[in-house]
N, C-alpha and C positions, 0 to 999 in steps of 0.2 A: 504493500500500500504506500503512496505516496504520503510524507510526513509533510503534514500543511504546514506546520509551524517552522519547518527549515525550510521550505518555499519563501515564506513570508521575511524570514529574514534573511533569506538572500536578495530579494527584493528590497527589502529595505537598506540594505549595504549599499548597493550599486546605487539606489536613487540618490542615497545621500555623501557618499564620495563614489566620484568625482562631483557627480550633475551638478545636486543642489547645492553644495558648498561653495563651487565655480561661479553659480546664478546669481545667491545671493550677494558673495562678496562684492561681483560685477555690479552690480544692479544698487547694491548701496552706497558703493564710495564713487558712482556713478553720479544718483541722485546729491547727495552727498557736497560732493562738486560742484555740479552746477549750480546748487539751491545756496553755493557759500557757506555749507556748513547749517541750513535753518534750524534744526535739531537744535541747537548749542548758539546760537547768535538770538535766535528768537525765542528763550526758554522764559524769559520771564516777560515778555508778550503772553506765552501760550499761559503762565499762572496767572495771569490776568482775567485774560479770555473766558477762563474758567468759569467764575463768577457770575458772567454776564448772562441778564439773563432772555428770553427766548423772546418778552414782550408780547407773548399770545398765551392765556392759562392752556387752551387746549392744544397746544406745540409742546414738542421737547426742546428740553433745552440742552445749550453745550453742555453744561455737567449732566445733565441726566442720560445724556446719549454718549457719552464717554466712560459712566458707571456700569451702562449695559454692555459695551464692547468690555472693558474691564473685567464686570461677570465670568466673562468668558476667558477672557485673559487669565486671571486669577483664579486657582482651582489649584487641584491637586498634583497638579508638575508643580506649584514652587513648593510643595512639601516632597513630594515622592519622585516629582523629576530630576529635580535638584541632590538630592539623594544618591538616585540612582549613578544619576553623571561621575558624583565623586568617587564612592563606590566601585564602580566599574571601571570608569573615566584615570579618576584621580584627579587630587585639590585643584591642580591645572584649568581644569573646565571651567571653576570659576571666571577665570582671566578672559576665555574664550567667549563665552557667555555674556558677559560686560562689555567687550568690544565689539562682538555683533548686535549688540544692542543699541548701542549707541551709533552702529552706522543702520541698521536694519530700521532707527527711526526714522531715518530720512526717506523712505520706502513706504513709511505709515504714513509720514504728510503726504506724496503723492497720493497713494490711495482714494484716501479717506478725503481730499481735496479733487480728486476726479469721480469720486463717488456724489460727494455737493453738489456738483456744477452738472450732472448729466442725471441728477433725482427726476421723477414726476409724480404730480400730485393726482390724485383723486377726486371722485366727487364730492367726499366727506372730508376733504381737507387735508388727509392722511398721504405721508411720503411713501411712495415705494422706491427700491434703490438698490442699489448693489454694483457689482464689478459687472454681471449679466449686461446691466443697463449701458457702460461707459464701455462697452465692449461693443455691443447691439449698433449703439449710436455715434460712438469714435471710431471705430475702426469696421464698422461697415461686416461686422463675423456675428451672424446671429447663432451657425452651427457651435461656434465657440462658443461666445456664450450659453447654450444650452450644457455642450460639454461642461463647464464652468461648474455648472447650478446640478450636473449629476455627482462630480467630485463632493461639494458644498453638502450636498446630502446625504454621502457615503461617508463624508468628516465628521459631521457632526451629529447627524442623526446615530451613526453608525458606529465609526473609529471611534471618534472622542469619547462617546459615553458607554464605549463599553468599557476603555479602561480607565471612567471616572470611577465605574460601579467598582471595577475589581480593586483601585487604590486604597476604597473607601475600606473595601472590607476587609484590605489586607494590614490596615490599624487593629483589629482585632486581633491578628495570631498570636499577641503574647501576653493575652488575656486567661485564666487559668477554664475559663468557660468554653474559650474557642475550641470546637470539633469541626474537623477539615470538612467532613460529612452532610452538615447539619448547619452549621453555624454563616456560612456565606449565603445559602439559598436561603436562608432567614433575613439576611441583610439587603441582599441584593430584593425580596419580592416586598420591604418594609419601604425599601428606598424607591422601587417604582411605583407603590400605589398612592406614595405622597408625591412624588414630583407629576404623575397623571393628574391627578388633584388639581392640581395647582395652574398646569396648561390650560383646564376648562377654563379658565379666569381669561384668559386669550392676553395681549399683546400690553395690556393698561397696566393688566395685576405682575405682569414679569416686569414692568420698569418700576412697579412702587418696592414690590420686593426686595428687586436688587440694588435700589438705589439705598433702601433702609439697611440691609446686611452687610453689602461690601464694604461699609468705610470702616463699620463696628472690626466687622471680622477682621480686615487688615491691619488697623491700631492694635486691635490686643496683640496680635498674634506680632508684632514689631516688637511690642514695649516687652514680651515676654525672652524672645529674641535676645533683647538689648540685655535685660537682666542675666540671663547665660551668659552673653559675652564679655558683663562689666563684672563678672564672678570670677572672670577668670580674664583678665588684663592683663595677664602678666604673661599668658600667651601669646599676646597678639602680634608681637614682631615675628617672632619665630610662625607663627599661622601665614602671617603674607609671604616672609619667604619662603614658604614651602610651596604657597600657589604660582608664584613667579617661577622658582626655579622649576617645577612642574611642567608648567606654560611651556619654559625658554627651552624646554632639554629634548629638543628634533632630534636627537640621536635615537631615542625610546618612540618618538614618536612614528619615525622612519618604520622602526622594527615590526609594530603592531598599529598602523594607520587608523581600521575601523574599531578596534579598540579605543582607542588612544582619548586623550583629554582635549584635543582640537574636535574628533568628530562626535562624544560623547555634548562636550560642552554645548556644539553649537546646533547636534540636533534636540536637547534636554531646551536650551535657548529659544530656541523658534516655535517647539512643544508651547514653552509657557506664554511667549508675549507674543505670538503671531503676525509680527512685524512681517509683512509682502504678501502675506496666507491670502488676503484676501476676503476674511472675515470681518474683522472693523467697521469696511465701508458700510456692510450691511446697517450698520449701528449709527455710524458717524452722520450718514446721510439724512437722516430724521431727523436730525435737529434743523430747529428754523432758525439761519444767520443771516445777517445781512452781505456776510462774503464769505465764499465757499473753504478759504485757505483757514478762515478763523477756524472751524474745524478739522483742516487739517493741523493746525496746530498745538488742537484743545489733544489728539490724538498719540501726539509723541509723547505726549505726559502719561497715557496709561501704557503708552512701553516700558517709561522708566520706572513706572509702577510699579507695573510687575517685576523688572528683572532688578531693575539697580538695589532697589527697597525689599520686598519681597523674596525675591530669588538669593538675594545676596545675606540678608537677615538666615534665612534657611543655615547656608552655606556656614557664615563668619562664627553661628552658634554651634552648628556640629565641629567645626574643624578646630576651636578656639578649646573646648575641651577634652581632646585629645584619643578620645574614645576609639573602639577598634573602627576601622573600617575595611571590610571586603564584600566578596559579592555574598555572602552570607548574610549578612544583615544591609542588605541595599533595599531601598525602598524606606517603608514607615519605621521598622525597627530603627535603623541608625539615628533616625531624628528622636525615637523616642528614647533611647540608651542617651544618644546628650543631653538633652532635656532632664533627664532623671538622675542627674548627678547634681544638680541644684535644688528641683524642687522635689526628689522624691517619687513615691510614686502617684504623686499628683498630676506630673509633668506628662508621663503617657497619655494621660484620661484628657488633659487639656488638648495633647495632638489628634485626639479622638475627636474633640467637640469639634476640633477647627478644620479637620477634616471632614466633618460632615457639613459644617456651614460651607466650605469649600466644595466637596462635589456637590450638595445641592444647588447653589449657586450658579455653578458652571454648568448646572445639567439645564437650568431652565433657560440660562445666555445662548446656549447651544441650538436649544431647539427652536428659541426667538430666531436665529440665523435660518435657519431651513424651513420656516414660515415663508420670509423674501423667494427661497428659489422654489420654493412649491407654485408662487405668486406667478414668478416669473415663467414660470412653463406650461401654466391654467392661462396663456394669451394675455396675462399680467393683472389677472381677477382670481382672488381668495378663492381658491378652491369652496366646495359646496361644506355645509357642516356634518356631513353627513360624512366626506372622505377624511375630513380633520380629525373626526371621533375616531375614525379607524385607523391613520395614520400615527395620534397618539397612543393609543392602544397598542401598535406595533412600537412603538420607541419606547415603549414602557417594558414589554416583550426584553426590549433589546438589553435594557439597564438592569436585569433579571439575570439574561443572560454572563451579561461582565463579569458581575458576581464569583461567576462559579470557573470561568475559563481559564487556563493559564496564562501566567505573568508575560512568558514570550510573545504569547500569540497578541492579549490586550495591545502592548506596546508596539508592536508590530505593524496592525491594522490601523492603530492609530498615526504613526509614523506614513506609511506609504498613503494610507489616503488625503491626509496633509500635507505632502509633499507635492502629488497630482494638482491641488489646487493652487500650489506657492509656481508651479512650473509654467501653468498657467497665466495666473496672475501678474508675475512678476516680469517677463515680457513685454504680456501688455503695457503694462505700466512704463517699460523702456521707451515703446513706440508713440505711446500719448506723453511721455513725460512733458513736454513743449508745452502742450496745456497747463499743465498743474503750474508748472515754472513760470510762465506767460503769468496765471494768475496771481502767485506771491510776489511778482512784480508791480502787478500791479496794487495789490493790499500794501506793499511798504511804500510804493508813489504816493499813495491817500494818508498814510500817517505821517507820511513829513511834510505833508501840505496842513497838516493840523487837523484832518478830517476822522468820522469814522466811517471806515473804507466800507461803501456799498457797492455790490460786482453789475458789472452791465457786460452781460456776453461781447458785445457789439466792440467794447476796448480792448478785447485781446484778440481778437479777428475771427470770434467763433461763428458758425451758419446759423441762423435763429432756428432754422430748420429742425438743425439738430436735438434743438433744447427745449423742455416744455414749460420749468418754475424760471427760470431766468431770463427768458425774453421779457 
């Protein structure tokens, strides 16, 4: 019989050294480039931004539509991704992970600022949007785009949640209750018949949700962080150079590539803050701005979100207390062995709760995303209620599934069908970048004129044609 799960990751190898490490890098220090760096030149523009708000009760606004990509962002890769990388990887991945973040955000402003500019609206006033859309209508490939919106639903309906489900449950194993038997198919059918729940509420109850959860759940789970790490200060030189020298030591890396702390780091990296995936725009486009780039800039904030804050709080508190690490305890254990050298056996139960706020979270950001490409392939009309009832019943199936399956396979499925979308996406995005660029041209023209920059298709030489909220 063919072993599915050494299929899967030999596909997963290949997609991610050479292909997609080649793409991305290309493709950020690309955007990168041109844009001067906007990530990092416009960072305290984009914490402004944040703030501001939509000017319509029944709009989203830029924080609320950067809490839902967020959702999604933030989930159980910056516990168990994060983990894993080192683990496997080794400290190294930190370094890697950090650097592709901060070019991979300049991939998010395009995005999520070609996602803006090419939204259309409804009859009920409601944005539809996505990569589908700026694909459809920039680039003239509706067959792509369609491809686009099959990847998009085999990511997140499918890969991502099932190994949201298997992360969640794999916080239990070193609990004295947990039976391999018993104890995940318990988890996994608790954790789908409250996230089905919750879908019925439709598109309104997943932004109130996540907008109340995500900030709770990231503050604590920092401030707890920070207290591991200021327990042990006296680690902390010796903790960075071991990631540096990790990083820097290509001779280890040469030897074992798809091991290694470059391709652990930066597929664990793209896993969490989905910089180019393609996912975002879905989110980012819903907000009502008066220029398209302000969103893409509210956007780079929830990359550094998750990785610089998030991902690296994970990292700095397991590797700061010195604890074993191999592939033995990758995944939830390692974080909860460091944690429990401070607080005890309080500190697992905590990675437990935050773990569950974390894949629930993520499981409903997720399926908010495959809402859009359902849309988008029903001739750009909400499917009936009737295929949504059964659609979610099937993704509830699936987070049931996760539960029980193997560690390889979860991470696998989730791996290749995120990468299909980043291969995608991130193209595209080379070929429209003009656009996106054209338009933060034009937003930083209007703020040194004194103004607050409202976009008019017509000043960057777009076809009104093309465009349906911006003419």
């Amino acid at each position: 019989m063919i072993d599915i799960v050494f299929v899967l990751d030999q596909i997963d190898n290949f997609m991610y050294f050479p292909v997609l490490i080649v793409v991305m890098a290309i493709s950020g220090l690309y955007f990168t480039i041109r844009t001067k760096g906007v990530q990092i030149r416009l960072f305290p523009e984009s914490v402004r931004l944040l703030l501001e708000p939509s000017g319509d009760d029944n709009s989203v606004s830029s924080l609320q539509a950067m809490l839902v990509s967020t959702a999604s962002r933030v989930g159980t890769g910056n516990i168990i991704g994060v983990s894993t990388a080192i683990c496997l990887g080794g400290p190294g991945a930190c370094f890697w992970m950090w650097l592709m973040c901060i070019i991979g955000a300049s991939s998010a402003f395009v995005e999520s600022t070609l996602a803006q500019i090419y939204k259309r609206k409804d009859s009920n006033g409601q944005f539809y949007r996505g990569p589908a859309y700026y694909i459809e209508q920039g680039l003239k490939r509706p067959k792509i785009a369609i491809l686009f919106c099959i990847f998009l639903i085999a990511t997140y309906a499918v890969g991502f949640n099932l190994l949201c489900s298997y992360n969640l449950q794999s916080t239990f194993m070193d609990y004295s209750f947990y039976n391999p038997s018993t104890t995940p198919l318990i988890i996994g059918a608790i954790l789908a018949i409250i996230t089905g729940y919750c879908l019925l509420g439709g598109g309104k109850r997943i932004v109130k949700v996540t907008s109340t959860v995500v900030p709770l759940m990231g503050v604590s789970y920092v401030i707890v962080a920070l207290i591991v790490i200021l327990f042990n200060y006296a680690n902390i030189p010796s903790m960075f150079l071991v990631i540096f020298q990790d990083a820097f030591d290509f001779k280890s890396i040469a030897g074992g590539v798809l091991g290694s702390c470059l391709v652990y780091g930066i597929k664990r990296g793209l896993f969490s803050n989905e910089a180019g995936v393609g996912s975002a725009p879905n989110a980012s486009a819903s907000a009502k701005v008066s220029h398209p780039a302000k969103q893409g800039l509210v956007q780079t904030l929830s990359v550094y979100i998750d990785t610089l804050l998030l991902c690296t709080a994970t990292a700095l508190m397991c590797l700061s207390t010195g604890v074993a690490r191999d592939a033995a305890v990758s995944g939830a254990p390692y974080v909860q062995n460091a944690i429990s050298t401070v607080f005890g056996t309080a500190g697992p139960i905590f990675i437990t709760v935050a773990m569950v706020l974390f894949a629930f979270t993520t499981l409903l950001g997720n399926l908010y995303y495959v809402d859009n490409a359902l849309a988008y392939m029903n001739n750009k009309k909400k499917p009936s209620v009737r295929f949504m009832k059964i659609f979610y019943i099937c993704a509830t199936v699936i987070i049931f599934v996760g539960a029980i399956i193997p560690m390889d396979a979860a991470w696998a499925a989730a791996d290749i069908t995120m990468g299909g979308m980043t291969l995608i996406n991130l193209p595209v995005c080379i070929l429209m970048g003009k656009t996106a660029i054209n338009c933060l041209w034009d937003y930083e023209s209007q703020k040194r004129q004194g103004k607050d920059p409202v976009f008019k298709a017509s000043a960057i030489g777009l076809n009104l044609e093309e465009l349906d909220y911006w003419k």
